[in-house]
Gaussian input, Z-matrix of N, CA and C with variables (Angstrom, degrees):
# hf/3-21g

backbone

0 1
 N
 C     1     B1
 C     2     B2     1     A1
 N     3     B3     2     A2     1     D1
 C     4     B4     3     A3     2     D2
 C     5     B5     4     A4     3     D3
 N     6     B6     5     A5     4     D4
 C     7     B7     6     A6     5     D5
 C     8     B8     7     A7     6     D6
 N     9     B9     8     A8     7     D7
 C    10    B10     9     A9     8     D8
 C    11    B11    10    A10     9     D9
 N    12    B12    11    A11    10    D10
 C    13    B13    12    A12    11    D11
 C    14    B14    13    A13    12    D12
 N    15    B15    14    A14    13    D13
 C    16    B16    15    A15    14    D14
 C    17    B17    16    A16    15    D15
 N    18    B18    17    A17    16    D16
 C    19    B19    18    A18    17    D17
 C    20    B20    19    A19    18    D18
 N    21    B21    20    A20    19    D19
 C    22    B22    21    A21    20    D20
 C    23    B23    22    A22    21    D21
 N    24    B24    23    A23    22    D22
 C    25    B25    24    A24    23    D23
 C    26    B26    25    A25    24    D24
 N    27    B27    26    A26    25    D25
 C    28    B28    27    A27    26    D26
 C    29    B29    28    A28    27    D27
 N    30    B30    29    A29    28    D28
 C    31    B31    30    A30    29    D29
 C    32    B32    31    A31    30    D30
 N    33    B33    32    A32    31    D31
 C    34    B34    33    A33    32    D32
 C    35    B35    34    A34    33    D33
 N    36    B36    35    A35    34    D34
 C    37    B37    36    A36    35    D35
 C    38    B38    37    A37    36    D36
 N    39    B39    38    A38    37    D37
 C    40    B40    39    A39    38    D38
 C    41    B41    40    A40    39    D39
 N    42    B42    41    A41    40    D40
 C    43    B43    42    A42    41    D41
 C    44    B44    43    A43    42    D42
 N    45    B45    44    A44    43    D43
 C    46    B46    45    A45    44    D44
 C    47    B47    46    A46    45    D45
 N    48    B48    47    A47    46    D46
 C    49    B49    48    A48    47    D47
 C    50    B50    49    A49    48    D48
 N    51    B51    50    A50    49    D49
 C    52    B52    51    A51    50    D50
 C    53    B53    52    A52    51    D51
 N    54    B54    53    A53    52    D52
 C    55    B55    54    A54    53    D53
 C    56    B56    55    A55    54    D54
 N    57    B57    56    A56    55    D55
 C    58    B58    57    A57    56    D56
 C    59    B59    58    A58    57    D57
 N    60    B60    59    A59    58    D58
 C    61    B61    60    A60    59    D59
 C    62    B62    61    A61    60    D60
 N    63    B63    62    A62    61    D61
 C    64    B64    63    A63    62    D62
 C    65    B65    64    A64    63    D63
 N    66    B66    65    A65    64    D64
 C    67    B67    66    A66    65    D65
 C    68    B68    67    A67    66    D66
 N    69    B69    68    A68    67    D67
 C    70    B70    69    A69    68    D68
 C    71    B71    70    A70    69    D69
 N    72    B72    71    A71    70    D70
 C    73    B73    72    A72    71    D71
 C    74    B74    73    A73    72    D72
 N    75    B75    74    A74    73    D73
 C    76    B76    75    A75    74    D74
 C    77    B77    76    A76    75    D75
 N    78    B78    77    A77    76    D76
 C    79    B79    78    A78    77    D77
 C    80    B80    79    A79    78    D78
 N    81    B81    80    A80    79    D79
 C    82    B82    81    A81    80    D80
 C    83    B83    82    A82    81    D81
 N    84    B84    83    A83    82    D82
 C    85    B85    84    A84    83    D83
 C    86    B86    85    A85    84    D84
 N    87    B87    86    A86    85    D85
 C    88    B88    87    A87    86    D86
 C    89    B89    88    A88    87    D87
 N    90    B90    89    A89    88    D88
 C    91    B91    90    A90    89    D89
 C    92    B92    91    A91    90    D90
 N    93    B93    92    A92    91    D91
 C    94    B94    93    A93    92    D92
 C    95    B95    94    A94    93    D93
 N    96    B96    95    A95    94    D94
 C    97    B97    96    A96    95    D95
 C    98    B98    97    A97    96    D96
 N    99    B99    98    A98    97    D97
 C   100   B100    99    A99    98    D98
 C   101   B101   100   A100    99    D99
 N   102   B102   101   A101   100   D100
 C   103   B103   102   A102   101   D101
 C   104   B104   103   A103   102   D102
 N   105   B105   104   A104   103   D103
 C   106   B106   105   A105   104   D104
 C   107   B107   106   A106   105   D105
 N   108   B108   107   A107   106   D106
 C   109   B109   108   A108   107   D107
 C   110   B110   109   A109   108   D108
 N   111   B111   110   A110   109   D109
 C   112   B112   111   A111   110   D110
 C   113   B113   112   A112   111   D111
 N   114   B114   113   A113   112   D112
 C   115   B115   114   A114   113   D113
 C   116   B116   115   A115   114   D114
 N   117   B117   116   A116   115   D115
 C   118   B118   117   A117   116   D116
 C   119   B119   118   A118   117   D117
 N   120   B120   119   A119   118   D118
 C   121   B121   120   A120   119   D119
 C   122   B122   121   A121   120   D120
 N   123   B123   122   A122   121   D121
 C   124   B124   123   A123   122   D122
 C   125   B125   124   A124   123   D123
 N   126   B126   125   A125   124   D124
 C   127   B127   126   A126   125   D125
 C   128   B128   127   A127   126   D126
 N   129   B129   128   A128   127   D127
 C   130   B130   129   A129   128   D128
 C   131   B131   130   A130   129   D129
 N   132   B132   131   A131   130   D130
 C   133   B133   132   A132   131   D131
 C   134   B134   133   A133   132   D132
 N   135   B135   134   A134   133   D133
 C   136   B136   135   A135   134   D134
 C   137   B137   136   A136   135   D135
 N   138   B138   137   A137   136   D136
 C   139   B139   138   A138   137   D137
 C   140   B140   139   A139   138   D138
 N   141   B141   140   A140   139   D139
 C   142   B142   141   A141   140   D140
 C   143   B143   142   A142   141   D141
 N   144   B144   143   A143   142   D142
 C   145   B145   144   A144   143   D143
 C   146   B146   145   A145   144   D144
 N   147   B147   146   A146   145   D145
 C   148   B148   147   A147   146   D146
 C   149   B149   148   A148   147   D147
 N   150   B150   149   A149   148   D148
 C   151   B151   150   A150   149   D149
 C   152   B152   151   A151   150   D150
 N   153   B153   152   A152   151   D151
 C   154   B154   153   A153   152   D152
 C   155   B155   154   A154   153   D153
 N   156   B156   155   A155   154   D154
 C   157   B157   156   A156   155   D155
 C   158   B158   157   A157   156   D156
 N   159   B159   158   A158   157   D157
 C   160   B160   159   A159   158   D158
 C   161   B161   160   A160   159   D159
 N   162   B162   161   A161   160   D160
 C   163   B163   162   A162   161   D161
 C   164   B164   163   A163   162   D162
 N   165   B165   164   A164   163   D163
 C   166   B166   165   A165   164   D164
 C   167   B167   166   A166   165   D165
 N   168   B168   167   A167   166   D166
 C   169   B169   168   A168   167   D167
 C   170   B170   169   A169   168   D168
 N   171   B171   170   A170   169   D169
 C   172   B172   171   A171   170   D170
 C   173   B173   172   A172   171   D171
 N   174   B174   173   A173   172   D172
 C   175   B175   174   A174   173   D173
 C   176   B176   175   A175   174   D174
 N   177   B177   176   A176   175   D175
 C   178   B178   177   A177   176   D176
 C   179   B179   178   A178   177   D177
 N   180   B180   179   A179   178   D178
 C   181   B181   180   A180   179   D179
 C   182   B182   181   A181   180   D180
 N   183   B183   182   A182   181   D181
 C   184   B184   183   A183   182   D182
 C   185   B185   184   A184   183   D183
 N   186   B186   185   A185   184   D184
 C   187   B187   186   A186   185   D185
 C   188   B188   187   A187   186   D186
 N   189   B189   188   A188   187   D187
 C   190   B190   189   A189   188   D188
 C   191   B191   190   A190   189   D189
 N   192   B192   191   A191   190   D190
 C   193   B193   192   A192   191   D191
 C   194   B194   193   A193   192   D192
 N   195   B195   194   A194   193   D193
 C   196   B196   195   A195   194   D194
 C   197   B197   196   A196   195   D195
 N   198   B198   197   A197   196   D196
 C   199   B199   198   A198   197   D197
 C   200   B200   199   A199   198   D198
 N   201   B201   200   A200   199   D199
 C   202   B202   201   A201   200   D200
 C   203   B203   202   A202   201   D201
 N   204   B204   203   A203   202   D202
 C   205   B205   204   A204   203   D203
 C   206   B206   205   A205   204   D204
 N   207   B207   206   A206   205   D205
 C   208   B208   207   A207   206   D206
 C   209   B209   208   A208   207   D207
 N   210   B210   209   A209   208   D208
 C   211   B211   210   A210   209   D209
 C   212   B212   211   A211   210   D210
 N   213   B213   212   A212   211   D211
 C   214   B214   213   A213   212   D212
 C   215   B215   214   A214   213   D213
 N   216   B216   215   A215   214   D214
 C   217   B217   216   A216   215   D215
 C   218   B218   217   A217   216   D216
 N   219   B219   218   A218   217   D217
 C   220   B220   219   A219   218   D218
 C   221   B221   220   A220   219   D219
 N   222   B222   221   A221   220   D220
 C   223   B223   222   A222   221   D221
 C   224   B224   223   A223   222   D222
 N   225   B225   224   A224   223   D223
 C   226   B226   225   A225   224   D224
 C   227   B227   226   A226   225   D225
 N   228   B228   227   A227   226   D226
 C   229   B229   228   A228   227   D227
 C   230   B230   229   A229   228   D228
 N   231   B231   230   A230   229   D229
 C   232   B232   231   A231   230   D230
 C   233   B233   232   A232   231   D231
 N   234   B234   233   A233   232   D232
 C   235   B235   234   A234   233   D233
 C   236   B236   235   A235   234   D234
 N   237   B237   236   A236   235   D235
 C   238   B238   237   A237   236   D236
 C   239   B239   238   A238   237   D237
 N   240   B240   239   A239   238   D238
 C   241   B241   240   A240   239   D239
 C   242   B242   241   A241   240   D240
 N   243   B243   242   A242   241   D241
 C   244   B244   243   A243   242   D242
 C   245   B245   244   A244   243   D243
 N   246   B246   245   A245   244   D244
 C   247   B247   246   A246   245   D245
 C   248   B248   247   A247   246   D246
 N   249   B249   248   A248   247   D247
 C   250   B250   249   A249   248   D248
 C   251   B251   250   A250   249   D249
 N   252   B252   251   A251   250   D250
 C   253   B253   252   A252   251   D251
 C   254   B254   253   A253   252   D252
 N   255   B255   254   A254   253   D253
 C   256   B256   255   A255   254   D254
 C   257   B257   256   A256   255   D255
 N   258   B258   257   A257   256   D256
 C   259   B259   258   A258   257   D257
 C   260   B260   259   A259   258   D258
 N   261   B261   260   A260   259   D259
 C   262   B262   261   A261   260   D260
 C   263   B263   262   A262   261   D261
 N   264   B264   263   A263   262   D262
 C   265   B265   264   A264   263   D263
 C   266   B266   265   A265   264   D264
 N   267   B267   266   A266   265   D265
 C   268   B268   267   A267   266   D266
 C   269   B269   268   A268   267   D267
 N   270   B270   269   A269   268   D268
 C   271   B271   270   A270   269   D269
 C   272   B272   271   A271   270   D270
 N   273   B273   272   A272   271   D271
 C   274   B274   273   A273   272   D272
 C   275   B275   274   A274   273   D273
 N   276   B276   275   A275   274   D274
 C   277   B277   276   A276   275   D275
 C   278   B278   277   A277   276   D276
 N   279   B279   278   A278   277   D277
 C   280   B280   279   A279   278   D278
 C   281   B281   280   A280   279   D279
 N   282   B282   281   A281   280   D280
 C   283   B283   282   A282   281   D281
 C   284   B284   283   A283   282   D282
 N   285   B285   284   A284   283   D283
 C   286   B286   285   A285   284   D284
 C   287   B287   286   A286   285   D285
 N   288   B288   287   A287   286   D286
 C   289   B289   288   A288   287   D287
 C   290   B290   289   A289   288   D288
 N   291   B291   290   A290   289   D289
 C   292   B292   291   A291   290   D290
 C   293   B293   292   A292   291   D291
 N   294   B294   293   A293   292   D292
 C   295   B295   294   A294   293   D293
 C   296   B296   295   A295   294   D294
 N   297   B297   296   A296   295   D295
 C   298   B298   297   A297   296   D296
 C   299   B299   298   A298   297   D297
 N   300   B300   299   A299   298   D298
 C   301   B301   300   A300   299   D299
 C   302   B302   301   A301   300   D300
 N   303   B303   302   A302   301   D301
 C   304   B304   303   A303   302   D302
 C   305   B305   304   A304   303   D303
 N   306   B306   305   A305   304   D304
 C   307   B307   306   A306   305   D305
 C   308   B308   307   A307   306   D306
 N   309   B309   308   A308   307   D307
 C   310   B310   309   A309   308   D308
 C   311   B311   310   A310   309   D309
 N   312   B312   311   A311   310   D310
 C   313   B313   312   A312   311   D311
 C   314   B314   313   A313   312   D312
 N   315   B315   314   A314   313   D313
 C   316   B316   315   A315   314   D314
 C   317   B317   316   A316   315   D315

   B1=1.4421
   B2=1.5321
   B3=1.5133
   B4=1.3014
   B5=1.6461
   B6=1.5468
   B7=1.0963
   B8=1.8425
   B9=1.5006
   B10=1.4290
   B11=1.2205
   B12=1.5265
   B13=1.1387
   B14=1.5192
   B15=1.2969
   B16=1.4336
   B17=2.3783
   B18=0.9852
   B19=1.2911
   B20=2.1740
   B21=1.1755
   B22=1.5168
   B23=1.7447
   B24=1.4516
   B25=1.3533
   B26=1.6085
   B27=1.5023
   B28=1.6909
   B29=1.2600
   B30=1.4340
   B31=1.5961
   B32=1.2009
   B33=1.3317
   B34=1.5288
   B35=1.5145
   B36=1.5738
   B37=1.0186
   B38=1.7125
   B39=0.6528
   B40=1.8768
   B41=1.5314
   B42=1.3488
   B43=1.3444
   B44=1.6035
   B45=1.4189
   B46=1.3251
   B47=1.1325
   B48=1.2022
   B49=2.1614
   B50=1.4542
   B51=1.3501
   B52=1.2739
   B53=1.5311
   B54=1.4815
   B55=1.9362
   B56=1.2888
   B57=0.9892
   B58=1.7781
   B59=1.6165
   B60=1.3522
   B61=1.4885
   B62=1.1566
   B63=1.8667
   B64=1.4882
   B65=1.2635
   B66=1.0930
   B67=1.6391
   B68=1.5435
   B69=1.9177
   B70=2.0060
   B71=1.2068
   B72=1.0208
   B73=1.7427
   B74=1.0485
   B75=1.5520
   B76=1.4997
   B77=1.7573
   B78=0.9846
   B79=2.0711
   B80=1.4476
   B81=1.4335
   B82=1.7017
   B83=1.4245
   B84=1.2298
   B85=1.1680
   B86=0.9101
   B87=1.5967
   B88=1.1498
   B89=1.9624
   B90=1.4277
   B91=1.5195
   B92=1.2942
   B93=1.9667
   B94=1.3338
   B95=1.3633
   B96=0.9968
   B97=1.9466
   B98=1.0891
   B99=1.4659
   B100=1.7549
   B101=1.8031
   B102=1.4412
   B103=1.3002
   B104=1.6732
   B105=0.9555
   B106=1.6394
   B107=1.6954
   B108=1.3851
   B109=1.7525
   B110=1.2967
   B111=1.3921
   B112=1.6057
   B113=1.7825
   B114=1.1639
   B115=1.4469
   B116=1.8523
   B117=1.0266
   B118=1.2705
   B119=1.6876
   B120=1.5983
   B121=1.5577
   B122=1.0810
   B123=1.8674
   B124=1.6518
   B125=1.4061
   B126=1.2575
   B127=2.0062
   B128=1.4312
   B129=1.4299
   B130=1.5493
   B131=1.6803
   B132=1.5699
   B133=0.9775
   B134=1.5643
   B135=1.8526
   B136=1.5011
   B137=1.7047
   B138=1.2125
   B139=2.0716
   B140=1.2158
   B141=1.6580
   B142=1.0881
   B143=1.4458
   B144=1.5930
   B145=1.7273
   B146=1.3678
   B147=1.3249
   B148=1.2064
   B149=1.9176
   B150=1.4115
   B151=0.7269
   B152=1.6821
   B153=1.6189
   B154=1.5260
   B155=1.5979
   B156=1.8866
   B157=1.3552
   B158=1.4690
   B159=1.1678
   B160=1.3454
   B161=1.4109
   B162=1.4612
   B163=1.5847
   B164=1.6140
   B165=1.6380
   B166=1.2435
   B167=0.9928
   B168=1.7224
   B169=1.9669
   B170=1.4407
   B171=1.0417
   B172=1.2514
   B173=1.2400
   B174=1.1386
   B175=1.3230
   B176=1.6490
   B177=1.0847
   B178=1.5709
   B179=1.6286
   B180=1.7654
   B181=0.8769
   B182=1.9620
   B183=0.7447
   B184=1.0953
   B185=2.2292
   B186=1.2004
   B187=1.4185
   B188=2.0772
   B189=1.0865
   B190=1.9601
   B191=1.4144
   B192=1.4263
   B193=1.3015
   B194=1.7605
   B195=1.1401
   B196=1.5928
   B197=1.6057
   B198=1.8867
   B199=0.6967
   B200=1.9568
   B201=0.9176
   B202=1.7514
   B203=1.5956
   B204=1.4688
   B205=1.7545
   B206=1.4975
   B207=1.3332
   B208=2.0317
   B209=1.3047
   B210=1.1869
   B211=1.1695
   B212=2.1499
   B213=0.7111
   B214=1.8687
   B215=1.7160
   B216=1.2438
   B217=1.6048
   B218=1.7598
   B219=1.5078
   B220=1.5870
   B221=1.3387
   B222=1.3206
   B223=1.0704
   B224=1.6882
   B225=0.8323
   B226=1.6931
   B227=1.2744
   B228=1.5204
   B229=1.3265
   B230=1.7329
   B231=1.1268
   B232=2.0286
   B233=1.6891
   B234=1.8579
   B235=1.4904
   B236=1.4740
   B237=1.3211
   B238=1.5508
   B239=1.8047
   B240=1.5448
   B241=1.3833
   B242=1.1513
   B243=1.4406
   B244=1.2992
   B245=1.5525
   B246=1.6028
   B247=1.2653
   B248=1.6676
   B249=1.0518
   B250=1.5869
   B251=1.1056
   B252=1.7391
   B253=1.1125
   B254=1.4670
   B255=1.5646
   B256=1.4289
   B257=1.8365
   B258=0.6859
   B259=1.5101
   B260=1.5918
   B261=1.3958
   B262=1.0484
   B263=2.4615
   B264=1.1771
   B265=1.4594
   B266=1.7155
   B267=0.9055
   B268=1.4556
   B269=1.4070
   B270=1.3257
   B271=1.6315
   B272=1.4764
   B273=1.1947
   B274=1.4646
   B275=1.6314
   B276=0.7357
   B277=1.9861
   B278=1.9194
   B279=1.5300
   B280=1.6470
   B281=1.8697
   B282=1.4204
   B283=2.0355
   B284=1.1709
   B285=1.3204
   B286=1.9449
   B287=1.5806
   B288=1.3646
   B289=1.4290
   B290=1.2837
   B291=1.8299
   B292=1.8949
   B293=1.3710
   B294=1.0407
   B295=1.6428
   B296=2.0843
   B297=1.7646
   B298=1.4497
   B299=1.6061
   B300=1.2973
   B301=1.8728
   B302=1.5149
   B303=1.5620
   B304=0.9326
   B305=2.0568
   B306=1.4617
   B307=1.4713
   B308=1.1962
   B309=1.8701
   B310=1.2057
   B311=1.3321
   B312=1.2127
   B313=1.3438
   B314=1.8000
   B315=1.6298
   B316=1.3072
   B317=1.8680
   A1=110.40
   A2=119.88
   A3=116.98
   A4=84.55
   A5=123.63
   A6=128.84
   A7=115.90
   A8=105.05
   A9=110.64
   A10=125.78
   A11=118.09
   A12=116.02
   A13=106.23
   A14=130.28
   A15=146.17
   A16=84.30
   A17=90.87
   A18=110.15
   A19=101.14
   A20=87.64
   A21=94.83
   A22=107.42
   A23=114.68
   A24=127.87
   A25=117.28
   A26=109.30
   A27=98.84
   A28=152.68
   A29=99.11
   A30=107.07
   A31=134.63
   A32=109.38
   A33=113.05
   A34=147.68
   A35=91.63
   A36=109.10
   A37=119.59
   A38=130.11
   A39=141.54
   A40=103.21
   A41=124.12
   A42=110.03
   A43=98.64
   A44=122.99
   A45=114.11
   A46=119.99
   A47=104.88
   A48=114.68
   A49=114.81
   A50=106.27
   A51=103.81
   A52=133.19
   A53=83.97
   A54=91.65
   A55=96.94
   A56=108.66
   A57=112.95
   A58=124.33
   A59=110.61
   A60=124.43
   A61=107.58
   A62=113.97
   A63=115.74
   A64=120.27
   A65=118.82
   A66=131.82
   A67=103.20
   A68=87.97
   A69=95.43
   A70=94.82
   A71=149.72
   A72=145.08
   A73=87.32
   A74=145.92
   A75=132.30
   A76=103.40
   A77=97.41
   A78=77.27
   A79=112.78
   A80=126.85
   A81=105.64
   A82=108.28
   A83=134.16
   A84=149.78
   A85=137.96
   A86=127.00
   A87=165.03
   A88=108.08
   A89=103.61
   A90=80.56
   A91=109.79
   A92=109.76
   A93=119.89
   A94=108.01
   A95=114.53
   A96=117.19
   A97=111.65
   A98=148.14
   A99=136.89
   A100=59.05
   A101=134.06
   A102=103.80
   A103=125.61
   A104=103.16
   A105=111.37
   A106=105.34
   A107=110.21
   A108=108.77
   A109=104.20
   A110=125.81
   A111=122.05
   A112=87.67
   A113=104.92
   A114=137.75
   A115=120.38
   A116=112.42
   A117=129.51
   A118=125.86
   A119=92.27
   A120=94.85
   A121=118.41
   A122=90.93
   A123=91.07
   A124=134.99
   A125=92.89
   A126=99.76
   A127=110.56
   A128=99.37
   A129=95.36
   A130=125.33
   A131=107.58
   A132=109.42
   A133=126.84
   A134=100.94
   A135=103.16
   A136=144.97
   A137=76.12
   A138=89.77
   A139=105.29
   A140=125.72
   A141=130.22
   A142=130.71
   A143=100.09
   A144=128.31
   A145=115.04
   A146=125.65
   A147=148.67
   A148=94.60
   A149=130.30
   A150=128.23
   A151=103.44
   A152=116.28
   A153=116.81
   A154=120.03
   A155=114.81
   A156=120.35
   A157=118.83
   A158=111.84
   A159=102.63
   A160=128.46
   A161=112.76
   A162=109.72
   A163=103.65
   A164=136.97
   A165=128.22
   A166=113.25
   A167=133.94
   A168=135.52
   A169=78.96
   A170=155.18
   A171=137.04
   A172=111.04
   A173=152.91
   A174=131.33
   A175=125.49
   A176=111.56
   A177=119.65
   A178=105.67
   A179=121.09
   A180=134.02
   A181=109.00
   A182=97.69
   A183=128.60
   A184=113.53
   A185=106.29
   A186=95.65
   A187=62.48
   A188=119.75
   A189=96.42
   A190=100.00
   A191=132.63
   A192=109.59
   A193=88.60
   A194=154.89
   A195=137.35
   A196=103.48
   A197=128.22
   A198=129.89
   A199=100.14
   A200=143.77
   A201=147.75
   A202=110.89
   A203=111.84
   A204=124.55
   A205=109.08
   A206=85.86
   A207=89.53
   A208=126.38
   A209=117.26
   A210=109.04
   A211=126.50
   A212=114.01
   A213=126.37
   A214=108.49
   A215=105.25
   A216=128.85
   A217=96.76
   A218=94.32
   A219=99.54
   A220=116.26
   A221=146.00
   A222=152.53
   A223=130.39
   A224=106.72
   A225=114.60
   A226=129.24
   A227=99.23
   A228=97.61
   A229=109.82
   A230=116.35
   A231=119.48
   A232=93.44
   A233=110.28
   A234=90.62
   A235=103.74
   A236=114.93
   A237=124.82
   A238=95.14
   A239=104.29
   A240=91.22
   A241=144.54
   A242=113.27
   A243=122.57
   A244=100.44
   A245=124.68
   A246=136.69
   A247=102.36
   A248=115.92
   A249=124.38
   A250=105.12
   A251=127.94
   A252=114.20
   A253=147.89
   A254=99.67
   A255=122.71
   A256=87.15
   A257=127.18
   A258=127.25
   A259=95.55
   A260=119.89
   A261=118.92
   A262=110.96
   A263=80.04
   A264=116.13
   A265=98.10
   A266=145.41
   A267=141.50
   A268=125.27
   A269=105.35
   A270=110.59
   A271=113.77
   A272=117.47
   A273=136.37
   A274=92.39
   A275=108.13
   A276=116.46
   A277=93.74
   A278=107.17
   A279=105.54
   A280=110.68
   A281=83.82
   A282=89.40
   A283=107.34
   A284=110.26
   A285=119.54
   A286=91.05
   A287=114.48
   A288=106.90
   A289=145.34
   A290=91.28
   A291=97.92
   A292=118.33
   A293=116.93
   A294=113.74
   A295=96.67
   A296=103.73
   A297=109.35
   A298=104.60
   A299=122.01
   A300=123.16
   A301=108.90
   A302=119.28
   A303=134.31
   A304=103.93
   A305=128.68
   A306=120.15
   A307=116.63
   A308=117.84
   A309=110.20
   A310=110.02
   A311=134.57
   A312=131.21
   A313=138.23
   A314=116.88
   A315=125.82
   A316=95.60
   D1=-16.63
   D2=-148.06
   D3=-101.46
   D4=-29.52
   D5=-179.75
   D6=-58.63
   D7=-46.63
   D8=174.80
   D9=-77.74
   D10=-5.81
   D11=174.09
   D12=-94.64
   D13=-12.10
   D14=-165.69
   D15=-86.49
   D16=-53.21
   D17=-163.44
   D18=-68.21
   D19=-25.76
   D20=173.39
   D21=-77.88
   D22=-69.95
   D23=164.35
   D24=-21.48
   D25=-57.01
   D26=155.59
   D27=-107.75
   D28=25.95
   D29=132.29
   D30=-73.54
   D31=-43.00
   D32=153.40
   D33=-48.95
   D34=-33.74
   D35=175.32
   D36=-89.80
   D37=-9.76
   D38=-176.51
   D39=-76.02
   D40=-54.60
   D41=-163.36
   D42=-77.16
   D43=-40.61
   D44=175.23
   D45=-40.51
   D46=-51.48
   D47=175.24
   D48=-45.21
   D49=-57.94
   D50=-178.32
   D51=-77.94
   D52=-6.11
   D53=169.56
   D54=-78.37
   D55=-44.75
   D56=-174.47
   D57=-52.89
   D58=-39.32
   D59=149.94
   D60=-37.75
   D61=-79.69
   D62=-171.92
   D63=-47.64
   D64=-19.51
   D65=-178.88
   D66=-56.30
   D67=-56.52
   D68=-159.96
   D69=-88.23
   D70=-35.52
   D71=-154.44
   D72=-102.88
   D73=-71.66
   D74=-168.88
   D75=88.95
   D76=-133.62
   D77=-163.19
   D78=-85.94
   D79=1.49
   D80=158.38
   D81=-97.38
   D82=42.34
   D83=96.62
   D84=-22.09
   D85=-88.58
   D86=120.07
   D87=-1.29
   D88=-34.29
   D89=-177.52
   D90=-103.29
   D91=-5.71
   D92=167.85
   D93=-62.33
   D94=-60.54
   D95=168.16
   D96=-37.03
   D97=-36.28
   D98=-127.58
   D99=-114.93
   D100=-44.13
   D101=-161.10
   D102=-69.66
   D103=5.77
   D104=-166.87
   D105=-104.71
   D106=-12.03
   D107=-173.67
   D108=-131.84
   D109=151.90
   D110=-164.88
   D111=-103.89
   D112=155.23
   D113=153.90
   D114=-47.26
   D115=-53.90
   D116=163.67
   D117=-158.83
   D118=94.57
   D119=175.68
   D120=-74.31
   D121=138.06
   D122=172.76
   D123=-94.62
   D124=-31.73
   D125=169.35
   D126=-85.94
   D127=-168.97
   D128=174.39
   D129=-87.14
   D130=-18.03
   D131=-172.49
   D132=-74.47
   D133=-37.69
   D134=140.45
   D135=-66.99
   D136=0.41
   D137=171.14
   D138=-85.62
   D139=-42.43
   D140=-175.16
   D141=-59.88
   D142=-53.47
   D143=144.80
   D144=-21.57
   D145=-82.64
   D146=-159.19
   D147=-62.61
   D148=-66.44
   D149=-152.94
   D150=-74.48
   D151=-39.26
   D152=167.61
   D153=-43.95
   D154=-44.63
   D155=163.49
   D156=-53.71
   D157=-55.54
   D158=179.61
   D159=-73.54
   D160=-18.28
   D161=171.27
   D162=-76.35
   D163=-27.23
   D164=-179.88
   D165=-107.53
   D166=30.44
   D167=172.96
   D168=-157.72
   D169=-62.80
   D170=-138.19
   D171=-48.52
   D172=-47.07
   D173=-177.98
   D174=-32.03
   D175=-59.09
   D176=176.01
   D177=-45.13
   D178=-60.22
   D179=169.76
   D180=-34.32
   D181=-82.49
   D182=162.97
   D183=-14.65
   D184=-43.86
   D185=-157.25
   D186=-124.08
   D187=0.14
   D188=170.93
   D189=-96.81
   D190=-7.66
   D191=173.77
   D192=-106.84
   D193=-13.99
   D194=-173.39
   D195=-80.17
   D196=-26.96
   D197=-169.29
   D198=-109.57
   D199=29.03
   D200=174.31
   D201=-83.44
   D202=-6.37
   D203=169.21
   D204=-65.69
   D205=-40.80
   D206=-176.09
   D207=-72.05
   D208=160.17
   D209=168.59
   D210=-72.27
   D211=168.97
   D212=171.67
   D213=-17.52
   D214=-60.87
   D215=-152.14
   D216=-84.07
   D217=-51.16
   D218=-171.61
   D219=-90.82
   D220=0.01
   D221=94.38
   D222=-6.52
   D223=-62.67
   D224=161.05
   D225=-62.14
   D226=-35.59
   D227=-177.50
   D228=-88.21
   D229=-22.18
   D230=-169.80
   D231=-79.60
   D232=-26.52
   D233=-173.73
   D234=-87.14
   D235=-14.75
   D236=176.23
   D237=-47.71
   D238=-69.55
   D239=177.91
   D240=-85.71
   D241=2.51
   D242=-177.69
   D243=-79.31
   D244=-30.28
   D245=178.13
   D246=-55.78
   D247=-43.77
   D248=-158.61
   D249=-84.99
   D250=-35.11
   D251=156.67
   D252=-59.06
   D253=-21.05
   D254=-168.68
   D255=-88.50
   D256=-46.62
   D257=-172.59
   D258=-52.32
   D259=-62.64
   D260=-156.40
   D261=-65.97
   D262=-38.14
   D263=156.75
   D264=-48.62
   D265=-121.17
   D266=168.62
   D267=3.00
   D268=-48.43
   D269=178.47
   D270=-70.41
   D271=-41.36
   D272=170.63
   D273=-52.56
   D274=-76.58
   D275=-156.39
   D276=-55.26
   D277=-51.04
   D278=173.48
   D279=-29.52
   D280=-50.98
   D281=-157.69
   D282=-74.34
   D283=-17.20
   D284=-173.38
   D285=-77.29
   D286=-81.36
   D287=169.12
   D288=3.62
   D289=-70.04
   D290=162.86
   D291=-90.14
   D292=5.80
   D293=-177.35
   D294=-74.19
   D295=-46.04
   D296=-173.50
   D297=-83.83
   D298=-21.92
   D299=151.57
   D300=-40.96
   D301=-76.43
   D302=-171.82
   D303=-58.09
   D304=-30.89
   D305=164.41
   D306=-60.24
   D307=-48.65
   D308=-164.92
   D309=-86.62
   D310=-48.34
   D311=165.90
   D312=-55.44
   D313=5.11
   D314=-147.06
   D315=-153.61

């Protein structure tokens, strides 16, 4: 049990990280990421790729291109909090998780 909850924690924990990167590095970050997922895959094996990256980093990705309207300052700062929410968001969902780990197994 102690393994899946370890195993829960970093799923959760990955996209936060890497928003958090995008936060501090800002776009060579961001272009380290764009290098790891294709644009349009064509087989499956790059479909597969692409879509595994983006379900475990995309967030950062994700809120640096919804937020690129803004300016420098205000940009940093919405992902500042949009980061803090998602954290807090995660921790919640972590404890829900093991609370029904800890029912069914205990």
């Amino acid at each position: 049990m102690e393994i899946v909850q370890g195993l829960v924690a970093y799923v959760l924990g990955i996209p936060i990280v890497m928003s958090m990167l995008i936060f501090l590095l800002g776009n060579l970050m961001v272009d380290h990421f764009k290098l790891g997922i294709f644009d349009k895959p064509y087989n499956p094996l790059t479909r597969v790729i692409t879509y595994i990256s983006l379900c475990f980093f995309g967030w950062g990705l994700y809120l640096d291109k919804k937020l690129s309207k803004y300016n420098w300052f205000l940009k940093k700062l919405l992902m500042l909090v949009a980061n803090f929410i998602a954290f807090w968001v995660c921790i919640i969902i972590y404890y829900i998780i093991k609370y029904f780990l800890h029912v069914i197994f205990l």
